[in-house]
N, C-alpha and C positions, 0 to 999 in steps of 0.2 A: 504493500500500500504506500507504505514513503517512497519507493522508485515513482510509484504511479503519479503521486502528487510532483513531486519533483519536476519531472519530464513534462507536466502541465503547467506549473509555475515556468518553466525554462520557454514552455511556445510563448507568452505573456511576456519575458522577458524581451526574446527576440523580435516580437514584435511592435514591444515599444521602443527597442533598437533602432527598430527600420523607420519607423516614424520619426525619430530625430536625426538620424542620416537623413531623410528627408527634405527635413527642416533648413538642414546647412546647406542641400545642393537649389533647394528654392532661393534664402535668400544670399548665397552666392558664397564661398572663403572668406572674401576679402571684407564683406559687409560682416557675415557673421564674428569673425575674428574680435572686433572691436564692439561686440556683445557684452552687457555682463549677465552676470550670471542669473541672475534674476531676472531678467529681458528672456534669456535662455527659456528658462522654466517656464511663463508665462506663455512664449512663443508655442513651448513644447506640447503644452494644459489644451492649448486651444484644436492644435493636431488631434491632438488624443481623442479629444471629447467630439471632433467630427470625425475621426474614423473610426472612432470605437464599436459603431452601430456594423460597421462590415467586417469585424473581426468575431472568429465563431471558432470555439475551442473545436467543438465537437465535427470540423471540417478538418481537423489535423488528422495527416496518417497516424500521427503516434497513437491517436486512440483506438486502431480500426476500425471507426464507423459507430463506435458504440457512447452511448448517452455517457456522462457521466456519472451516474447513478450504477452504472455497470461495476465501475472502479471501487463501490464503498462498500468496506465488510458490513455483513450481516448476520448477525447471529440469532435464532427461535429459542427461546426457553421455554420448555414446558415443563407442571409442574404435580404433581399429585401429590392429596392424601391416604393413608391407611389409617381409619379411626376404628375400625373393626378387626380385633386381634386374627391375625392368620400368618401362615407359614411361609408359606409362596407367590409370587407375586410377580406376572409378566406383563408388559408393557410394550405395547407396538410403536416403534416412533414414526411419527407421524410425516408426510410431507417429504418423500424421498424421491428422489425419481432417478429412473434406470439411467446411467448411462453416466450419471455426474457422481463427483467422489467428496463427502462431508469431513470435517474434523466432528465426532461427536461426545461429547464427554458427559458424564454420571456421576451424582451422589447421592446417599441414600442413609439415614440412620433408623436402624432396629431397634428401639427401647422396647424392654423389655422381653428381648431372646435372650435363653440363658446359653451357659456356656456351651461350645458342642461346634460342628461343622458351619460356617453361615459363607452363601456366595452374593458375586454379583459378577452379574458378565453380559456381554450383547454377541447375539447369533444372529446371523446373516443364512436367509432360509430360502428355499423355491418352494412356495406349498407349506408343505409337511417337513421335508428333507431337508436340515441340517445342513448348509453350506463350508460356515466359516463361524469361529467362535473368536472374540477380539474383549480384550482390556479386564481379563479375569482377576477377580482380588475375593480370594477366600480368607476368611477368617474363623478363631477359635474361642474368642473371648466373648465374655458375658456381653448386650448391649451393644453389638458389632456397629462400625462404619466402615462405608467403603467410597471410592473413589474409582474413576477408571476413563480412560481418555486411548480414541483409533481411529484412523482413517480408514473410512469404509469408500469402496466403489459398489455402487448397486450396478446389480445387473435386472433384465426385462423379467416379469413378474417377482421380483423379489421383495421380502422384507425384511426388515429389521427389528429385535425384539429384544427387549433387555428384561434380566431375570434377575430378580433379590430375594434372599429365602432363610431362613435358618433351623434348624432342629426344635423350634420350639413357639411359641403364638409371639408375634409382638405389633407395633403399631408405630407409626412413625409420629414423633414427639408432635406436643399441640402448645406448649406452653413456655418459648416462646417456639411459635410457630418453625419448624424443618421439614418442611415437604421434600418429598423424592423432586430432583431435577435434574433435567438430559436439555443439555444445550446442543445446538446443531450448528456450524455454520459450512454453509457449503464454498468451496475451493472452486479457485480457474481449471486447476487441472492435478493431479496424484501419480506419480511413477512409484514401481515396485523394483526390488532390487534385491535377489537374493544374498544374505551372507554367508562367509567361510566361516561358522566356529573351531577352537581349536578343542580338540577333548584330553581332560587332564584327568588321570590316575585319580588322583584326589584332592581334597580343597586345598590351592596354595597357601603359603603364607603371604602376608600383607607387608 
């Protein structure tokens, strides 16, 4: 986003460049020379303000054609409660579409699960079937929280479904208020890239 803005401040700048090069080949070196600077600015003020109306960001190649509005992150929060004690709990995010890749990240507090297994994860599904599972954060302690953040690419029929659960009833806090939240914001665009791990015998030293 700060390149983006940049590169839109920088046509503005060149622009109003060109307008006081202008200025100097209208009223000539030699007249301009013996300017001051104040004469300058004023000369400048007047250019500006009648060609400002033929100057149009959204005509630069730099933008590709696209509005400015294109350029400005955006991020959906959505948010639930759990006021009725239960164990499991899935949540469809809403607002995805095939073909484009989200940052989408998660939190969630169980009061009142007691100690034992507790997750939270988002699965990437066709249907029924099980895709891809991303940003898993198991925990074992009484009253669990969790956190978890992925770039997801949906693909055509798919959804996305985040799952929080624990071994035992609990409900998301009311006082003061901690609803479940999954923030979305959608990306220009997501590359994948496998890594090399290396596998070691056993846990190094530090």
């Amino acid at each position: 986003m700060a390149n983006r803005t940049l590169a839109t401040r920088s046509i503005a700048v060149v622009a109003v460049l060109g307008l006081l090069f202008g200025v100097v080949g209208m009223l000539g070196t030699s007249y301009a020379a013996g300017l001051t600077k104040k004469q300058v600015k004023t000369i400048a003020k007047k250019v500006v303000q009648k060609q400002s109306k033929k100057l149009k960001v959204k005509d630069s190649s730099m933008l590709a054609g696209k509005p400015p509005s294109a350029y400005q992150d955006s991020a959906k929060v959505y948010r639930t409660t759990i006021s009725s004690p239960t164990q499991d709990v899935a949540i469809v995010v809403p607002g995805l579409v095939a073909g484009r890749s989200y940052q989408v990240t998660y939190s969630a507090y169980m009061v009142g699960a007691p100690a034992g297994d507790s997750y939270c994860f988002l699965t990437r599904s066709a249907g029924t079937t099980p895709l891809q599972d991303y940003a898993d954060h198991p925990g074992t302690q009484a009253g669990p929280a969790c956190t978890g953040s992925a770039v997801v690419t949906m693909g055509a029929g798919q959804t996305l479904t985040f799952f929080v659960g624990a071994d035992g009833n609990w409900t998301t806090q009311s006082d003061p208020p901690d609803p479940i939240l999954i923030s979305v914001i959608e990306l220009d665009s997501a590359t994948s890239q496998a890594l090399s791990p290396v596998l070691r015998p056993a846990p190094p030293g530090r």
